[in-house]
C-alpha distance (Angstrom), angle and dihedral (degrees) to the residues before:
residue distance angle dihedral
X1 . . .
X2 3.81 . .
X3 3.65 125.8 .
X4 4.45 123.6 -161.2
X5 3.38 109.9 -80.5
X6 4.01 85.4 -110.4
X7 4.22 80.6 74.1
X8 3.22 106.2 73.7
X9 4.17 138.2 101.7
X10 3.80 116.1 -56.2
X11 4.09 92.8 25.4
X12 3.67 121.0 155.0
X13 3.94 112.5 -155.2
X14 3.84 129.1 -163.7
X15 3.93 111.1 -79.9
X16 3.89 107.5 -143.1
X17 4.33 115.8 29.0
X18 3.25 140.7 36.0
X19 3.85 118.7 -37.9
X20 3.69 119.4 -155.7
X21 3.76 124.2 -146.2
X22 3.62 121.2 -161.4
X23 3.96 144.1 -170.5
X24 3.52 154.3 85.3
X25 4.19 142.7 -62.1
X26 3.39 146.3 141.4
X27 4.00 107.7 -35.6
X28 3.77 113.8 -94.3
X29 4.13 99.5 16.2
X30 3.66 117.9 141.1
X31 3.37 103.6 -130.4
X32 3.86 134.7 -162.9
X33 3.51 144.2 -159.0
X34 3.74 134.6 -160.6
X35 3.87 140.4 -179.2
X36 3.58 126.7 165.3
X37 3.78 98.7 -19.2
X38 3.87 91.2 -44.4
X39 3.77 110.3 117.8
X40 4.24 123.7 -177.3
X41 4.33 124.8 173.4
X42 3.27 137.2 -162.4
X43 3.93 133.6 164.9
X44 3.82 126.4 -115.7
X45 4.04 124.2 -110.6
X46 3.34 130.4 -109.8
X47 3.32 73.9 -93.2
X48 3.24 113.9 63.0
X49 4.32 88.5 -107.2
X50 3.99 123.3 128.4
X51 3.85 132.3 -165.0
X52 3.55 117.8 177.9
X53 3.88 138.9 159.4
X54 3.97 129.1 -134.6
X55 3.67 119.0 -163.0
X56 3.78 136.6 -98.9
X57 3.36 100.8 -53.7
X58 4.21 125.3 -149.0
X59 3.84 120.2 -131.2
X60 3.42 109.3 -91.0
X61 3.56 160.2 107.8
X62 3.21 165.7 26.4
X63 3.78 82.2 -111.8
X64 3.92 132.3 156.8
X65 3.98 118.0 -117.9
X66 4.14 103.3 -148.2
X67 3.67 110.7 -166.2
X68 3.88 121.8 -179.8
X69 3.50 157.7 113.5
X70 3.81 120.4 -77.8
X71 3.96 81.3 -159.8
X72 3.56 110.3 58.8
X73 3.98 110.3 16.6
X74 3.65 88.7 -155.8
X75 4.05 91.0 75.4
X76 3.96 98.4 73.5
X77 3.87 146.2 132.9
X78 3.54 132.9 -172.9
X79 3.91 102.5 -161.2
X80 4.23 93.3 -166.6
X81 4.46 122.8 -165.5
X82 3.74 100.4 35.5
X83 3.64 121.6 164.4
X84 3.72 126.6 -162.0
X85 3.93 116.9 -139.1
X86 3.79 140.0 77.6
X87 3.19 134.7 -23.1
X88 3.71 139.8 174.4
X89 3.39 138.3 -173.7
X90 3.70 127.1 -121.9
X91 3.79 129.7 -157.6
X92 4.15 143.7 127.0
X93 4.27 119.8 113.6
X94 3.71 132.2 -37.9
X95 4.14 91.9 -58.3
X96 3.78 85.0 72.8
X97 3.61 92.6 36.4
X98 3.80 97.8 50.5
X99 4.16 107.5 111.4
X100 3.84 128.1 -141.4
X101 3.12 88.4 -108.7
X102 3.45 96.7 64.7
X103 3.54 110.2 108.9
X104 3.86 114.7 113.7
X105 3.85 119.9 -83.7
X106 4.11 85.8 -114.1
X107 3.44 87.5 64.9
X108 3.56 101.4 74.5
X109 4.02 95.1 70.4
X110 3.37 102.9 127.0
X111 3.87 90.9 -144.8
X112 3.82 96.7 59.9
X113 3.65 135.4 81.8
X114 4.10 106.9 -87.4
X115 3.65 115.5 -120.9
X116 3.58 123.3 -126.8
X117 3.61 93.2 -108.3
X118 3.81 85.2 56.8
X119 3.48 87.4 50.5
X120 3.31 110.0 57.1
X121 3.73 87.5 37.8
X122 3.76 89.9 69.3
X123 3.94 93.3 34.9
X124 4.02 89.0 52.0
X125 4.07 88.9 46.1
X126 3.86 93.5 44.4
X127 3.64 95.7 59.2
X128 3.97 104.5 39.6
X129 3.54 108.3 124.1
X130 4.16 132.8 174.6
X131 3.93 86.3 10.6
X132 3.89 88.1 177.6
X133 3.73 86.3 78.7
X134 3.77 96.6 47.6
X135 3.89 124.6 66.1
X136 3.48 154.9 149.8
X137 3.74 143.3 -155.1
X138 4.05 120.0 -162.4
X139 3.94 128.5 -148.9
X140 4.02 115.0 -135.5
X141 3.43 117.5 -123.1
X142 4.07 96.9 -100.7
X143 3.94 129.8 150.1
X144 3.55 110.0 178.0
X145 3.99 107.0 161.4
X146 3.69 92.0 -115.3
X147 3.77 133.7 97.6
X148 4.26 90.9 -115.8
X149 3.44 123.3 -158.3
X150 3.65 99.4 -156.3
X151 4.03 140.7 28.9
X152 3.67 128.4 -171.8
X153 3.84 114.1 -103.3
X154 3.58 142.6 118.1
X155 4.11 141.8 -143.9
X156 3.88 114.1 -108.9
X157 3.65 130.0 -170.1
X158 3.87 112.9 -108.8
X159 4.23 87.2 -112.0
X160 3.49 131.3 147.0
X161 4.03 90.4 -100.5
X162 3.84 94.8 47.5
X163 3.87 104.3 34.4
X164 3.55 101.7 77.8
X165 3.69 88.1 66.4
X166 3.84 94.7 63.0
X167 3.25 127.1 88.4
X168 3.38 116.5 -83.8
X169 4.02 100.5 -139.9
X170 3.73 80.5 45.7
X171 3.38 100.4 52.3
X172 3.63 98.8 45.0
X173 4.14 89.6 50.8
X174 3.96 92.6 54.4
X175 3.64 89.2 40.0
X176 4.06 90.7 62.7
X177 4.17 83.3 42.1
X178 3.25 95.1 49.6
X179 3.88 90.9 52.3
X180 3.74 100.4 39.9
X181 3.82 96.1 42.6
X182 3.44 106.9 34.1
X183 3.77 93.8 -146.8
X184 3.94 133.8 118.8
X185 3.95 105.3 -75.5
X186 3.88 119.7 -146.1
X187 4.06 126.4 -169.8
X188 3.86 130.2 -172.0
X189 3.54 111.8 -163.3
X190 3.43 120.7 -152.6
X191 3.51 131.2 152.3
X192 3.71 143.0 110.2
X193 3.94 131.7 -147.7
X194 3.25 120.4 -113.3
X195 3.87 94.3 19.6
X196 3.87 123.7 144.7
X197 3.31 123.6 -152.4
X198 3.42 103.6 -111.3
X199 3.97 83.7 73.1
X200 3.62 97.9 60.7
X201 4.16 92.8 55.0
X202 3.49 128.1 91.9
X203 3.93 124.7 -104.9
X204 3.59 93.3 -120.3
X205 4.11 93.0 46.6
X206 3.92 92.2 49.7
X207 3.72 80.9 58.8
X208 3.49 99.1 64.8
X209 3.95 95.1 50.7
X210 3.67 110.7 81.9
X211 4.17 87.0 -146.3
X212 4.12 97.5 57.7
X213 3.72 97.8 31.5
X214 3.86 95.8 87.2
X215 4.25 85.2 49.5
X216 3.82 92.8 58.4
X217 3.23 95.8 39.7
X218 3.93 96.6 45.2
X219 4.64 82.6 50.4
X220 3.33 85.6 47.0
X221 3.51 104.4 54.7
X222 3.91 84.8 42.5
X223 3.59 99.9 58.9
X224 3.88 91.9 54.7
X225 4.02 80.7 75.4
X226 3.73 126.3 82.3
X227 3.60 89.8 -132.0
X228 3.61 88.2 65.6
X229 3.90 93.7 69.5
X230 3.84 99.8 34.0
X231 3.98 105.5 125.7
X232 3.91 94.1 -144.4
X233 4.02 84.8 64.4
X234 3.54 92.0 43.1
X235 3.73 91.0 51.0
X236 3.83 98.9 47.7
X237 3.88 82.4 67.6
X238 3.73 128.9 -161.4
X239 4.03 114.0 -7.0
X240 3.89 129.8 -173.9
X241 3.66 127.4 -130.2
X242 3.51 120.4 -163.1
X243 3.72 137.9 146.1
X244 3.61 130.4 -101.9
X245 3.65 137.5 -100.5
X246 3.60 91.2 -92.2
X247 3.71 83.5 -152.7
X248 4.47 132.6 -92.6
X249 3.97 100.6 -77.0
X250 4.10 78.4 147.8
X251 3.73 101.8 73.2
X252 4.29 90.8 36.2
X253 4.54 71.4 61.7
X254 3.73 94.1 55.7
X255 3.90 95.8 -109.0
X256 4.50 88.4 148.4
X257 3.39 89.4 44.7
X258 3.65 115.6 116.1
X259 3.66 95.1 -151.2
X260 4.39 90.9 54.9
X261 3.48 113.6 124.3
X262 3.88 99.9 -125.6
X263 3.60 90.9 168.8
X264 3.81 100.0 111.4
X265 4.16 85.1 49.5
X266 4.13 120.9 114.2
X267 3.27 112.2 -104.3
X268 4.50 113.0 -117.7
X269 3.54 119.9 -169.1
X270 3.67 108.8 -141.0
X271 3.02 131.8 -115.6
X272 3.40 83.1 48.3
X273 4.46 152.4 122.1
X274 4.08 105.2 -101.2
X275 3.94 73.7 -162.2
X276 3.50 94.6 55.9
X277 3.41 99.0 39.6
X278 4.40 94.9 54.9
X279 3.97 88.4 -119.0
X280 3.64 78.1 126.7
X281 3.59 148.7 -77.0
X282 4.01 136.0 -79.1
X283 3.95 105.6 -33.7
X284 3.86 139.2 76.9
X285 4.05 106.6 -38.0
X286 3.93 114.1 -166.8
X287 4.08 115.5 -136.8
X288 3.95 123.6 -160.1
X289 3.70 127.9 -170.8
X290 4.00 118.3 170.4
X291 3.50 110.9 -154.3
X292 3.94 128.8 -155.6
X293 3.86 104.4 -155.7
X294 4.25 128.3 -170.5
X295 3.74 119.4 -116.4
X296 3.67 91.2 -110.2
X297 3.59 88.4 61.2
X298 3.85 91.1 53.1
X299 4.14 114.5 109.4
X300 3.46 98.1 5.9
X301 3.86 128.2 117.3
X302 3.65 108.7 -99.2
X303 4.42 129.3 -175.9
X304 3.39 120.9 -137.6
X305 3.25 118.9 -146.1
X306 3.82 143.7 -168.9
X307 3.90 148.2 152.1
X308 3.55 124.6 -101.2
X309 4.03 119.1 -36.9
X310 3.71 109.4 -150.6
X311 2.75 107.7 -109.5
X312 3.84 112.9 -35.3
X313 3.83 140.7 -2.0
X314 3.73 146.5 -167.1
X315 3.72 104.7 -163.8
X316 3.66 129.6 -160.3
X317 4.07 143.6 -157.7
X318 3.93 119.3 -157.4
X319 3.75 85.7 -32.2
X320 3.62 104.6 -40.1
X321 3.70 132.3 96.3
X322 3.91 120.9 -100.6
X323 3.85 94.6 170.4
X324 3.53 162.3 -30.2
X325 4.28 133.7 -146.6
X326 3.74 111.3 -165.0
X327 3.80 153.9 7.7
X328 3.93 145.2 -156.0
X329 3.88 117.8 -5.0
X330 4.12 86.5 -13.6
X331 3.84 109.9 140.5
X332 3.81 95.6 160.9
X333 3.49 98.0 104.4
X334 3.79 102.6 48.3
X335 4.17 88.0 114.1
X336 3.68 104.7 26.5
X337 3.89 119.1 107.1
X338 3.50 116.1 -117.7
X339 3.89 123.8 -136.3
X340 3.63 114.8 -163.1
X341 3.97 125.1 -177.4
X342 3.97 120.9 -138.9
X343 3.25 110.5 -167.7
X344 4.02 124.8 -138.9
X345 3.68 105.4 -104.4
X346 4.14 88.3 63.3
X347 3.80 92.8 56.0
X348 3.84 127.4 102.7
X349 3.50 137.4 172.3
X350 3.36 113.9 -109.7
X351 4.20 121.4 6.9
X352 3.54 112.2 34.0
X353 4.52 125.4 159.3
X354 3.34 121.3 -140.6
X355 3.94 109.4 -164.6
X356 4.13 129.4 -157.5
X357 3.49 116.1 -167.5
X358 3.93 97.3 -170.4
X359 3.76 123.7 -167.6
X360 3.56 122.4 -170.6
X361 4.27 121.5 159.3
X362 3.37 98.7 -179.3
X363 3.77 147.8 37.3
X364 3.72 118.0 -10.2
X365 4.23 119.6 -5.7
X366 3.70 110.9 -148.9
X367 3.80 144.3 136.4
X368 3.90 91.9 -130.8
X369 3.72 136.4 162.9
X370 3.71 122.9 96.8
X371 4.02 128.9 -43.9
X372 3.35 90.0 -111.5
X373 3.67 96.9 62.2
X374 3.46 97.9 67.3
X375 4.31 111.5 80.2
X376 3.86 137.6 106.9
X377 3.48 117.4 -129.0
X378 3.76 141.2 178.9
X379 4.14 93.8 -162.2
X380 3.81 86.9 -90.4
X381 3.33 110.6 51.2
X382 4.07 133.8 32.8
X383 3.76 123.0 -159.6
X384 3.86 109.9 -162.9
X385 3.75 118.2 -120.9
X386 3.46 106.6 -175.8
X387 4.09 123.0 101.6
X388 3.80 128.9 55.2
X389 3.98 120.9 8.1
X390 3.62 129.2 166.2
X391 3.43 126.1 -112.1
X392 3.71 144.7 -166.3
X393 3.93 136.4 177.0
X394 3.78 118.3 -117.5
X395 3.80 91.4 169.2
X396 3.67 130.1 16.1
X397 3.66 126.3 176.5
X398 3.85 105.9 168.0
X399 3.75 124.4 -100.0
X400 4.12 107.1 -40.1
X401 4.18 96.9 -147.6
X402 3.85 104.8 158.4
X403 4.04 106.8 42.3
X404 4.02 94.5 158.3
X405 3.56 120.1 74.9
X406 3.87 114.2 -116.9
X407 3.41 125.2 -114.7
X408 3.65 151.5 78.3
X409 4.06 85.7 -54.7
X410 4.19 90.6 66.4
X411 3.70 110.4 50.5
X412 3.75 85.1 -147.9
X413 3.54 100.2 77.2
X414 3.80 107.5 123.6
X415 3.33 116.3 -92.0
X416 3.57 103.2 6.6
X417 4.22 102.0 98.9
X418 4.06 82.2 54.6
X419 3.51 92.7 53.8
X420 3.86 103.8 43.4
X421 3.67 95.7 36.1
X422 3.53 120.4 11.4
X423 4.22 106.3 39.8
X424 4.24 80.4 60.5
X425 3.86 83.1 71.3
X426 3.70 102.0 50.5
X427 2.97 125.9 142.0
X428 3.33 92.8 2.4
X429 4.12 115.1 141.2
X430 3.75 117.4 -104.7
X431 3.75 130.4 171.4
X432 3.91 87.4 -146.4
X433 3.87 148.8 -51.7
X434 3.49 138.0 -104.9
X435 3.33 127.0 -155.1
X436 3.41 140.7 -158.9
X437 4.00 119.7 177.0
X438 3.91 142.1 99.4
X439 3.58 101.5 113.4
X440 4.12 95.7 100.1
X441 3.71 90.5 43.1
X442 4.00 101.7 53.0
X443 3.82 89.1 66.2
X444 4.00 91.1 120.4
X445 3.90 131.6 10.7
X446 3.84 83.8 -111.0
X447 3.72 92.1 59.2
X448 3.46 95.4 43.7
X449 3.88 102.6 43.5
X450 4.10 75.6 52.5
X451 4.11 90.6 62.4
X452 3.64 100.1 84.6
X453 3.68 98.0 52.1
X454 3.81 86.8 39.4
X455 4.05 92.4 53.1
X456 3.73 94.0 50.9
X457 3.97 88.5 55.7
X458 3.79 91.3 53.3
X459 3.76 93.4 44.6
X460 3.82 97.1 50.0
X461 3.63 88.0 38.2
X462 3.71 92.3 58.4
X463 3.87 104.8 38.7
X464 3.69 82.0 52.8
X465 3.86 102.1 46.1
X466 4.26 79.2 41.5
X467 4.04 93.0 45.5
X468 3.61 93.4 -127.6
X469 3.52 109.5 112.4
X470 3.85 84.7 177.7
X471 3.82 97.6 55.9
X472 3.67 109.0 144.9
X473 3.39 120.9 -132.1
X474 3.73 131.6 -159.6
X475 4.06 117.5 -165.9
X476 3.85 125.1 -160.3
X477 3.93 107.5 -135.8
X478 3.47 104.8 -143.4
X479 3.85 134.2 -78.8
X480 3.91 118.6 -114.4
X481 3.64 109.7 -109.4
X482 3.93 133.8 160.6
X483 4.27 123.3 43.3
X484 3.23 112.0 -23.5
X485 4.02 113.2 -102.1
X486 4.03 129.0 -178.0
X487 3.60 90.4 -145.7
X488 4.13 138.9 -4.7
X489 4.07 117.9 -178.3
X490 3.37 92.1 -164.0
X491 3.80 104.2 44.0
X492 3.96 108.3 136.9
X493 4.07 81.0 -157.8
X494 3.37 94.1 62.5
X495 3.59 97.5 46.0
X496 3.41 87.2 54.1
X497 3.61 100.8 54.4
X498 3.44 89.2 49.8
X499 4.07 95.7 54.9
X500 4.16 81.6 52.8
X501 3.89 82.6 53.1
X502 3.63 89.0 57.8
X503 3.44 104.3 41.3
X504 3.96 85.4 73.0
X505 3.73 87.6 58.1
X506 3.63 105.9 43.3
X507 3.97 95.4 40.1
X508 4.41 123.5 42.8
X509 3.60 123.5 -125.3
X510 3.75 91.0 30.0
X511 3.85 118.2 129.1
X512 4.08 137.2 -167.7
X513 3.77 136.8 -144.9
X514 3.42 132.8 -175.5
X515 4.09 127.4 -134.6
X516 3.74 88.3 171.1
X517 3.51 90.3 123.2
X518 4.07 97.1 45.3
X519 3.28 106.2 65.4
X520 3.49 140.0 118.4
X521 3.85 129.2 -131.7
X522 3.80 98.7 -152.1
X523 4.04 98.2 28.4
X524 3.68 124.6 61.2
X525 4.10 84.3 -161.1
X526 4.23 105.5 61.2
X527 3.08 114.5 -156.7
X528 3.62 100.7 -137.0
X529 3.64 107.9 97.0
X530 3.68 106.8 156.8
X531 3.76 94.4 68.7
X532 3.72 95.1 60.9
X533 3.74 93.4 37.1
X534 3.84 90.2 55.9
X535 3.33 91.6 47.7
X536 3.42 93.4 52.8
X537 3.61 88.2 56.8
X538 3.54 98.4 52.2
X539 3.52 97.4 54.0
X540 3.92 92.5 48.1
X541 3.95 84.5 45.9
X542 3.54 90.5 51.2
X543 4.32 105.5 39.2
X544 3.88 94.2 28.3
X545 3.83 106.8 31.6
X546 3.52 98.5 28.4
X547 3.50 97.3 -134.5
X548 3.90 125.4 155.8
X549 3.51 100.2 -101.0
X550 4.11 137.1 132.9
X551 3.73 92.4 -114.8
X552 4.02 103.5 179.2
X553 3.63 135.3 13.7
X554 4.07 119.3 -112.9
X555 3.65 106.1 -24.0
X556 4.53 113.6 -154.1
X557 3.69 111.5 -133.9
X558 3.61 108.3 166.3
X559 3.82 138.9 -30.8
X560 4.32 124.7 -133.6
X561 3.76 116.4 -153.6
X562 4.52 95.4 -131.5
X563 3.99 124.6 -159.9
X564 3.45 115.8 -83.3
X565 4.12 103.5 42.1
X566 4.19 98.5 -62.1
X567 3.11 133.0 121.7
X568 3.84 127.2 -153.1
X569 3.33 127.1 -134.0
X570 3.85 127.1 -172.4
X571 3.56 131.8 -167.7
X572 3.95 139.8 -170.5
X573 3.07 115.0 -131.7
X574 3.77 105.7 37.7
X575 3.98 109.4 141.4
X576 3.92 98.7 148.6
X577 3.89 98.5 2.2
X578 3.54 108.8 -169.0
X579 3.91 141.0 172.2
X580 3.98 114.1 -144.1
X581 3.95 94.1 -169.2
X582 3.83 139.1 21.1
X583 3.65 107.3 -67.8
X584 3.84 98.9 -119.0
X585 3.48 84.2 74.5
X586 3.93 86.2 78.6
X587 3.29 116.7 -11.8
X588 3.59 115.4 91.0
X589 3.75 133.3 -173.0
X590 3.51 138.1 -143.8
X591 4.11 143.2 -176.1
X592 3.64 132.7 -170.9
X593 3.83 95.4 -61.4
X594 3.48 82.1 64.4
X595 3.90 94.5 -138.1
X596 3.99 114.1 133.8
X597 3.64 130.8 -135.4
X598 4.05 124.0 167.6
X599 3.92 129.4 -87.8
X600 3.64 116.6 -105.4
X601 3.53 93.1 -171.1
X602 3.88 137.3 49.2
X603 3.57 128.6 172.1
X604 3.55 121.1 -179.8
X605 3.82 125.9 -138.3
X606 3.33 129.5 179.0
X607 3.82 107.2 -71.5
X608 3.93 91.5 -6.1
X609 3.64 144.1 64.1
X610 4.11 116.4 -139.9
X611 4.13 98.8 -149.7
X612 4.32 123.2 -175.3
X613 3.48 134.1 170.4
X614 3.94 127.4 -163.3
X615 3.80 88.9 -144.0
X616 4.43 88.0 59.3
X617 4.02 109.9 47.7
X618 3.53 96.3 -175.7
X619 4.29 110.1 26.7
X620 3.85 118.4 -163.0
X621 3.46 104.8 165.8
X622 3.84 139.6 27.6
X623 4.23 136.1 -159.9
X624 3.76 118.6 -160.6
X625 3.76 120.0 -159.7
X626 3.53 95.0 -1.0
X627 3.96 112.8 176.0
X628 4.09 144.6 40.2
X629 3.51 98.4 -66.3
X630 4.04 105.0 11.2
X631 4.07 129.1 169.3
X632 3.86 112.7 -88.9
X633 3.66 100.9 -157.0
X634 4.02 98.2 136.8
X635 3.60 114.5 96.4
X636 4.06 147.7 153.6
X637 4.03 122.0 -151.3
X638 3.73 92.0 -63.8
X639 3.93 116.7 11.6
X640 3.95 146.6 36.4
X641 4.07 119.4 -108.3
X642 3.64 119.6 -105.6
X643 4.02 109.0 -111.0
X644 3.89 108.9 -108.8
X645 4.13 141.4 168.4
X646 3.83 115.5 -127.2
X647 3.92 85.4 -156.1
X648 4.52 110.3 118.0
């Protein structure tokens, strides 16, 4: 006999419904299982398989789970240390993933300043207390191409030796359970960095979403090939296609020259997605900027300097070259600020071109970063750069959405994380999941205005495959990370945040918090952990245990155009609501043109915030935190609001 790897010593199950048990014997056994005077049967398949169901079980333990067959006492486990209580499962990219222990090896010298990994390491260690009632069990990292039944893992106490190990987002959740409740706490761990979400769905859900079918079917027909299984090909590992530089035919046209007519050019505001705004598609984009410069300025050395290009650039002054930042396949650079010289002799006053040649073959195309990273200086003086460009396709080769080849050599193949790691968990009992990911799907506005639709797949899938079609489920809107920007209309971020917004409103039983505030400029893992893990737990305390908690910071519910040029906004939520800056630093308003510009004005009342703007006469809608890295400066007693759109 063999029981799911979720059976075995040290096991928390799900106080409170029906717990499955799962596994294989000899074909045609009756087979039954027992725990604390609870009994449930089931007979084996033709196969040898079993499924059956033990009742509602109360919290509990250390008990023994017995599971055998009353006819053939050879076919028998003894499953011993099992606590009754809650547990939840925990899964999404590497910012679930990341451990406690996941400060850098440097950071243990003694002598230096402790990070705040390290810190909460220690704090989380210091205050663990009856660990035999808290515990965890971690997935490997597997993808095999197979629906598996099993994986190799095995429940640890949360102790001082094992908890480091745990997820750190997990950790911190069941820690707040553990105190709150007062019951056994259980967490399955299973997530992969990196992941989209298209790997974590089912074959047969992907097929009902008109945006993943043509993946599965495209893995599918691959794996019917030998190729598809051959371990040199699955050891090579992911690998990039792109196309080449077809080569500059744009400057042999005159597109640096100062004297081009660029009139019948698009215009791009910058920072901004080429993609996003329709310049074009994956290729060679050409940006223009005419600068007006003071005679003081004239001869001198000036810098250039911008946000990221994605993902490469040739960059010109008044017709000549200034710089350049990658080559080939490179896609290194597609964040990193560039900082050009221009030397003296090539500065006027008055009219000067600055000319981007951008080349990006895959995923978005943009010249991103913040607003602010966009100026010409010559240590004195700073000319803004940011606003309206224009722009012009050299190349354009469509929208490049799958750059990775499929298979079992990218672990992002559709499907394949839900076989190899997720379908050994069904249908186990959970309380709920959380869920932490979004990063590897907000690579393009396409793929992010995609999420929402995506999202609700996954969650039906799951509460299906799980048979709870109540199974709540708590998201993590995404961190800030990247230069800091008030506002950025074509940030595949905040699109994406949003489309987790909505997920909460199109689907029940689906829940949202913010890590806004705990991000990290320079890492796209923050360290700071316990802030989203707590407030994890008090939204599950407060929408699944019912307890009288704040669960969420301000939460938008709708906004009301007013007399006079204002527009309304009211929130749930909004004990102690409170602005920490001026509110043009992220709230930005829009009328019926649809084009945004930032409040100047914010008066709070009561459970709403009345917001104008001289430069909208008539507001209708209004976005709050909208880009990468935006200004969190809405908040109630205890924590920041979620960024949102107002717009149907």
């Amino acid at each position: 006999m063999r029981l799911g790897t979720l059976f075995s010593d040290g096991a928390v199950l799900q106080q409170g419904q029906p717990v499955a048990v799962w596994g294989e014997t000899l074909p045609g056994l009756l087979v039954k299982a027992e725990i604390d005077g609870k009994q449930g049967f089931a007979r084996a398949s033709a196969d040898g398989g079993f499924l059956l169901h033990l009742p509602p079980l109360a919290v509990g333990g250390p008990f023994e789970l017995k599971v055998f067959s009353p006819e053939n006492e050879a076919e028998s486990i003894t499953v011993h240390d099992v606590m009754v209580g809650e547990v939840w499962l925990c899964s999404g990219q590497s910012n679930m993933q990341y451990k406690l222990n996941a400060a850098a090896p440097e950071d243990k010298d003694e002598s230096a300043p402790k990070s705040v990994a390290r810190q909460q390491e220690e704090e989380f260690i210091s205050q663990l207390s009856e660990t035999e009632k808290f515990r965890f069990i971690t997935v490997p990292l597997k993808v095999t191409g197979c629906q598996e039944k099993y994986f190799t893992g095995q429940w640890k106490h949360m102790t001082a030796e094992n908890a480091p190990l745990a997820s750190a987002v997990g950790a911190w959740f069941g820690s707040e359970l553990r105190n709150r409740l007062k019951v056994p706490v259980g967490l399955v761990c299973c997530s992969w960095g990196g992941s989209i979400a298209e790997t974590w769905i089912s074959p047969a859900a992907l097929r009902t979403n008109p945006d993943t079918r043509a993946l599965i079917d495209e893995w599918e027909t691959l794996r019917r090939e030998p190729q598809a299984w051959d371990v040199e090909e699955i050891s090579a590992g992911p690998k990039f296609e792109y196309h080449p530089d077809p080569g500059n035919t744009g400057f042999g046209q005159g597109w640096a020259d100062p004297e081009f007519d660029d009139s019948s050019w698009k215009i791009m505001r910058v920072p901004g997605s080429w993609i996003g705004q329709k310049i074009a598609g994956n290729g060679v984009i050409w940006a223009r900027k005419t600068v007006e410069l003071p005679p003081e300025m004239a001869g001198k050395d000036l810098i250039l300097k911008t946000g990221g290009i994605d993902k490469q650039d040739i960059t010109y002054f008044n017709n000549v070259e200034i710089g350049r930042t990658g080559k080939g396949d490179d896609t290194q650079y597609f964040d990193h600020p560039r900082e050009y010289r221009i030397p003296g002799k090539l500065v006027k006053a008055g009219r000067n071109v600055i000319a981007i040649r951008a080349f990006s073959f895959v995923f978005d195309g943009s010249l991103g970063g913040s607003s602010k990273a966009y100026l010409l200086t010559d240590g004195t003086h700073e000319i803004p750069l940011a606003g309206d460009w224009k722009a012009h396709a050299e190349f354009d080769w469509g929208i490049s959405s799958v750059a990775q080849r499929i298979g079992l050599a990218n672990h992002n193949t559709a499907g394949l994380q839900f076989g190899s790691m997720v379908n050994p968990l069904l249908p186990f009992a959970f309380r709920g999941v959380i869920w932490y990911q979004g990063e590897s799907n907000a690579k393009s506005l396409e793929d992010s205005a995609r999420y929402q639709r995506l999202m609700e797949t996954m969650i039906r899938d799951w509460r299906f495959r799980f048979e709870q079609p109540d199974l709540p489920f708590f998201q993590v809107q995404l961190a800030d990370f990247g230069p800091q920007d008030d506002y950025d209309e074509f940030s595949a971020w905040a699109v994406l945040r949003e489309a987790q917004r909505r997920v909460c409103r199109s689907l029940p039983g689906v829940y949202l918090i913010t890590a806004l505030d705990a991000g990290d400029e320079k890492n796209i893992h923050p360290q700071d952990k316990k802030s989203v893990g707590s407030r994890l737990a008090a939204a599950a305390l407060y929408q699944v245990y019912h307890q009288d908690v704040l669960p969420y910071g301000p939460v938008f519910w709708k906004a009301k155009p007013e007399e006079g040029g204002a527009l309304r906004v009211f929130f749930h939520f909004a004990e102690g609501l409170e602005l920490r800056d001026a509110p043009g630093k992220s709230f930005y308003l829009a009328g019926g043109d649809g084009r945004y510009f930032p409040a100047d004005r914010a008066e709070l009342c009561g459970d709403s915030i009345v917001l104008s703007s001289r430069q909208v006469k008539n507001p209708l809608n209004v976005r709050y935190a909208w880009s990468k890295y935006p200004n969190s400066i809405l908040y109630n007693k205890q924590y920041p609001a979620a960024s949102f759109s107002s717009e149907k």
